[in-house]
C-alpha positions as CSV (number, residue, x, y, z in Angstrom):
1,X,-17.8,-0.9,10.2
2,X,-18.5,2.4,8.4
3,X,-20.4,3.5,5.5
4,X,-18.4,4.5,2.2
5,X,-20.4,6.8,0.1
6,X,-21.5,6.8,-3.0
7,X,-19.6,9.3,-5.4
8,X,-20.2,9.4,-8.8
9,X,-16.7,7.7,-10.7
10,X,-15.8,5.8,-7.4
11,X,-17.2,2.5,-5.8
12,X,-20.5,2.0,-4.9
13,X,-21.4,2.9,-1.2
14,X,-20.5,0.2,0.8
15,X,-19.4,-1.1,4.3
16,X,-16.0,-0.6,5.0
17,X,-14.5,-3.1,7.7
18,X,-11.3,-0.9,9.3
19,X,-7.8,-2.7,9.1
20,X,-7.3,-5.1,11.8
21,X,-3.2,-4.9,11.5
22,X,-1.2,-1.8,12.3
23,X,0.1,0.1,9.7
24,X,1.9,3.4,8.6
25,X,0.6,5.9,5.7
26,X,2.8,8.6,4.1
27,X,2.3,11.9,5.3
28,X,1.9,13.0,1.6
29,X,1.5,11.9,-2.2
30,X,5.0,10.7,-3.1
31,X,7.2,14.3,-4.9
32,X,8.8,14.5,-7.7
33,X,11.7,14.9,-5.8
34,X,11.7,11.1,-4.0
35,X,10.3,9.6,-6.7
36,X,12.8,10.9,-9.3
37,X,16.1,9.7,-6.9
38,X,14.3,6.5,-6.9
39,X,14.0,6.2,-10.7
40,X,17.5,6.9,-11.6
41,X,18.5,4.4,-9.3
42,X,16.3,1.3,-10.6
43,X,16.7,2.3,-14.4
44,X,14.3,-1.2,-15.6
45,X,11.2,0.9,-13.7
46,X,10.8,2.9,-16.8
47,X,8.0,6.0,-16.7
48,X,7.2,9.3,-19.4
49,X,6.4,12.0,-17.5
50,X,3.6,14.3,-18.5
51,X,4.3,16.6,-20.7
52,X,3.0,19.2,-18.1
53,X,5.6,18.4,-15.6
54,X,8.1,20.7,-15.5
55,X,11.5,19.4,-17.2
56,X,13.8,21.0,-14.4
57,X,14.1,19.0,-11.5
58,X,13.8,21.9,-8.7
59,X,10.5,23.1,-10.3
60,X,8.8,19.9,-9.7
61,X,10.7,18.5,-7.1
62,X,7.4,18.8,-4.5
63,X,4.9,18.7,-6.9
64,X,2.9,14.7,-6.6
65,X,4.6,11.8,-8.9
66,X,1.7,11.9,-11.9
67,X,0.9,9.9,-14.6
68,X,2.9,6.8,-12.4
69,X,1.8,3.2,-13.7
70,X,0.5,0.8,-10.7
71,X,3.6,-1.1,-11.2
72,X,6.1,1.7,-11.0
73,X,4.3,2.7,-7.7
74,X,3.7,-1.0,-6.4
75,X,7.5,-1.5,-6.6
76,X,8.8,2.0,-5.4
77,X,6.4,1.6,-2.6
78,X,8.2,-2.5,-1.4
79,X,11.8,-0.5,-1.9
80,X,11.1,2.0,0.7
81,X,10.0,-0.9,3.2
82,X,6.1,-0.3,2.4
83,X,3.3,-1.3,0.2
84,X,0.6,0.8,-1.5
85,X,-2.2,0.2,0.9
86,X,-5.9,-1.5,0.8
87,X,-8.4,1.2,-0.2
88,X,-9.9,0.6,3.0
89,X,-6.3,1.3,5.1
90,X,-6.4,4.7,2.8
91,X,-10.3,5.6,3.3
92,X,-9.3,4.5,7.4
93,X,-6.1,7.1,7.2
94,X,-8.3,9.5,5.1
95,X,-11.7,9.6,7.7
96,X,-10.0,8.4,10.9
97,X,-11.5,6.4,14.1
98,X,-13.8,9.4,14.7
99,X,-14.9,8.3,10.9
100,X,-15.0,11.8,9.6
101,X,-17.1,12.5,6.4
102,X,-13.7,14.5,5.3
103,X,-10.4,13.7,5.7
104,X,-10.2,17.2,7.7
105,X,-14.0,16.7,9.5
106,X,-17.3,17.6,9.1
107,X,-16.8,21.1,7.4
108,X,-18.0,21.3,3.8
109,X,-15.3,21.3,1.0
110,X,-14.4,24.7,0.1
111,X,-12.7,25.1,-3.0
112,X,-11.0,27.8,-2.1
113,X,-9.1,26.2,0.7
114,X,-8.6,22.6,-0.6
115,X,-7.0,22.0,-4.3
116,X,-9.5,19.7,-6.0
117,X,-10.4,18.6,-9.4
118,X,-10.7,22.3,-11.3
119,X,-11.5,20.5,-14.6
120,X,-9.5,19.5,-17.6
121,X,-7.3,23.0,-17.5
122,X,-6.5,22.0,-13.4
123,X,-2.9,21.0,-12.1
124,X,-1.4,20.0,-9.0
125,X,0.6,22.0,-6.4
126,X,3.6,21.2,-4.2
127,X,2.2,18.8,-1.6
128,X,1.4,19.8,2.5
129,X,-0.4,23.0,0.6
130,X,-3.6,23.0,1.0
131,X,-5.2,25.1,3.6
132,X,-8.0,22.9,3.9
133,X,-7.2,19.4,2.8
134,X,-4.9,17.5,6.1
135,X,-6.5,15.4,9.4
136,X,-7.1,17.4,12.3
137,X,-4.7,17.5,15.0
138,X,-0.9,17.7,15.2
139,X,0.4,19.1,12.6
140,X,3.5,17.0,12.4
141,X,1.0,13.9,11.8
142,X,-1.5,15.2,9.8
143,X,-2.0,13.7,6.6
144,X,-2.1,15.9,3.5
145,X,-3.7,15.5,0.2
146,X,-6.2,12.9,1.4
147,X,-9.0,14.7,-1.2
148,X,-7.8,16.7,-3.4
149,X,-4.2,17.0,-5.3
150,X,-3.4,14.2,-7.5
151,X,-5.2,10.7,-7.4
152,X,-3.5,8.0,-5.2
153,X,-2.9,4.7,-5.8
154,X,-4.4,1.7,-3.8
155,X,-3.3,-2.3,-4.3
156,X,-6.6,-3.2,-4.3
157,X,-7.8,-3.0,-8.7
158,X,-11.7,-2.1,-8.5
159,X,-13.9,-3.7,-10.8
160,X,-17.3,-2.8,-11.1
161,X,-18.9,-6.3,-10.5
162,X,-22.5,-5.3,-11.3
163,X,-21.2,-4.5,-14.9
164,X,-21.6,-7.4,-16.7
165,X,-21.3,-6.5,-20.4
166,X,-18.1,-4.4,-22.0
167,X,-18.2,-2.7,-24.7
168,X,-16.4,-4.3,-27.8
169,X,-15.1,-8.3,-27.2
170,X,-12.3,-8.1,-24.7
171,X,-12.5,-6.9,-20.8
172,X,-11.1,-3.4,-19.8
173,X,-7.3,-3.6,-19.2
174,X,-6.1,-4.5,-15.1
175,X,-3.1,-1.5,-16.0
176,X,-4.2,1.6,-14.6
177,X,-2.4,4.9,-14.9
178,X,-2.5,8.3,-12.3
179,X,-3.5,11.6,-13.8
C-alpha cells in the first residue's frame, strides 16, 4: 500500500492498495485523431466538441479528446479491447512500483517543462509533448500526460462520502464530463 495525497479538488488522502491483475495503460490521452475515426464509425456515440477545438481535422488530430462524456469514453475504451481503468491502476501507472511522488520522480513540478492547469485562458497541446510530464525510463514506454494536459477519465465515479448534505433537494448528477 501507498499513500495518495491530499490535493485540493481531488480525493481525500488515502491508502491506495496497487492492482493485483496485470494490465496495460495507453501511452497517451486518447487524440483527436483516434478518437474522431472511432466516432464516425459508431455514429449512436454522439459528442459536441468544444468550441475551442479546432474544426479541421489535421489541426487537432494530436491534440487530447476534450469535453468526452464518461459514456463516450467507457465505450470507445471496450471497442479497442480495453476499459478505462480503476483510479488506483491510473495513480499505479502514474507513480510506479518505485511509488514516485510524480509521475516523472521526485523533482518538483516546473511549469515551464510540464503543461498544467494555466487557468481559465489555458489549453491543451499535442500529446508526448511535455518536456517534463512522462515516467522515467525507456522512452518507448514512458507514459505521457500523467499530470498535466487534459483530465483523464477513470471507471471508478468519486463521491465525496463525508458530504452528507447537497445543496438544493436532489443529489449531484453520476454524468461527468472532461474539460
Amino acid at each position: 500500500m501507498f499513500w495518495a495525497p491530499r490535493l485540493a479538488g481531488f480525493r481525500p488522502a488515502r491508502r491506495v492498495t496497487p492492482p493485483t491483475v496485470p494490465y496495460e495503460i495507453q501511452q497517451h490521452e486518447v487524440t483527436w485523431e483516434e478518437l474522431d475515426v472511432w466516432l464516425e464509425q459508431n455514429p449512436t456515440n454522439k459528442l459536441e466538441r468544444p468550441d475551442w477545438v479546432p474544426g479541421e481535422p489535421k489541426d487537432r488530430a494530436r491534440l487530447p479528446a476534450t469535453g468526452v462524456t464518461w459514456e463516450v469514453a467507457r465505450a470507445y475504451c471496450k471497442s479497442i479491447g480495453g476499459a478505462l481503468p480503476t483510479e488506483e491502476e491510473w495513480e499505479y501507472a502514474a507513480r510506479g512500483p518505485e511509488r514516485r511522488p510524480n509521475a516523472w520522480g521526485a523533482q518538483r513540478i516546473d511549469l515551464a517543462r510540464t503543461h498544467a492547469y494555466v487557468g481559465p485562458k489555458g489549453g491543451v497541446v499535442p500529446v508526448m509533448t511535455s518536456e517534463q510530464d512522462a515516467t522515467p525510463g525507456d522512452e518507448k514506454l514512458a507514459i505521457y500526460d500523467m499530470m498535466g494536459n487534459a483530465r483523464e477519465w477513470t471507471v471508478d465515479l468519486f463521491r465525496d462520502s463525508r458530504r452528507r448534505a447537497w445543496k438544493g433537494k436532489r443529489r449531484p448528477s453520476a454524468r461527468r464530463h472532461a474539460e
